[in-house]
C-alpha positions in Angstrom: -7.2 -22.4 2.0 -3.6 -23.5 1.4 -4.4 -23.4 -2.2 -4.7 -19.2 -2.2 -1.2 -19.0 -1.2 0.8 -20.0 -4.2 2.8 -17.9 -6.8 0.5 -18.2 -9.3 -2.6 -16.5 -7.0 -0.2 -13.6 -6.3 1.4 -12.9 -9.7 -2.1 -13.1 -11.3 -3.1 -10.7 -8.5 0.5 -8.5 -9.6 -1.0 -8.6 -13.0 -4.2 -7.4 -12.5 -3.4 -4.8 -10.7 -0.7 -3.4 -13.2 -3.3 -3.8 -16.3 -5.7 -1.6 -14.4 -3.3 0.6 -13.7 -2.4 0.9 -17.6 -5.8 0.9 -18.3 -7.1 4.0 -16.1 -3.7 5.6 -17.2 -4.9 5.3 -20.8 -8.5 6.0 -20.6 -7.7 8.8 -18.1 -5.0 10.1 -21.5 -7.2 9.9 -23.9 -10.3 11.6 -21.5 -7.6 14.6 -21.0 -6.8 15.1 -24.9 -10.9 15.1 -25.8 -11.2 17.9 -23.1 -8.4 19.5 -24.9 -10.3 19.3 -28.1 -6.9 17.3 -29.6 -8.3 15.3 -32.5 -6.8 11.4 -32.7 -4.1 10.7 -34.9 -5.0 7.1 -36.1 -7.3 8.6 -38.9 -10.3 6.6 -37.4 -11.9 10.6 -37.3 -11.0 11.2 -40.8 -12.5 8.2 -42.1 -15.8 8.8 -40.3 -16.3 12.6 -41.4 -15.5 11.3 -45.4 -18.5 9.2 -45.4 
C-alpha cells in the first residue's frame, strides 16, 4: 500500500482530473454553440456540403 502514496500516483491523479475538466469544458462549448445554431469555423462543414 506504501506504493499508492508517491508523487507520481498524485500528479497523475492532478492530471486527470484537469484534462477532464478541459474536456467537459470543451464538449460542453461546442454542445452550447450547436444549440445556438453557430456553424464551425474550421471549414470541416464547408467541405462536407461541397461534395
Amino acid at each position: 500500500m506504501g506504493d499508492l502514496n508517491n508523487d507520481w500516483v498524485l500528479w497523475g491523479s492532478i492530471a486527470a482530473v484537469v484534462l477532464t475538466v478541459v474536456s467537459l469544458a470543451g464538449f460542453a462549448w461546442r454542445a452550447i454553440q450547436g444549440m445556438e445554431g453557430e456553424t464551425g469555423q474550421t471549414g470541416d462543414d464547408d467541405n462536407a456540403q461541397q461534395g
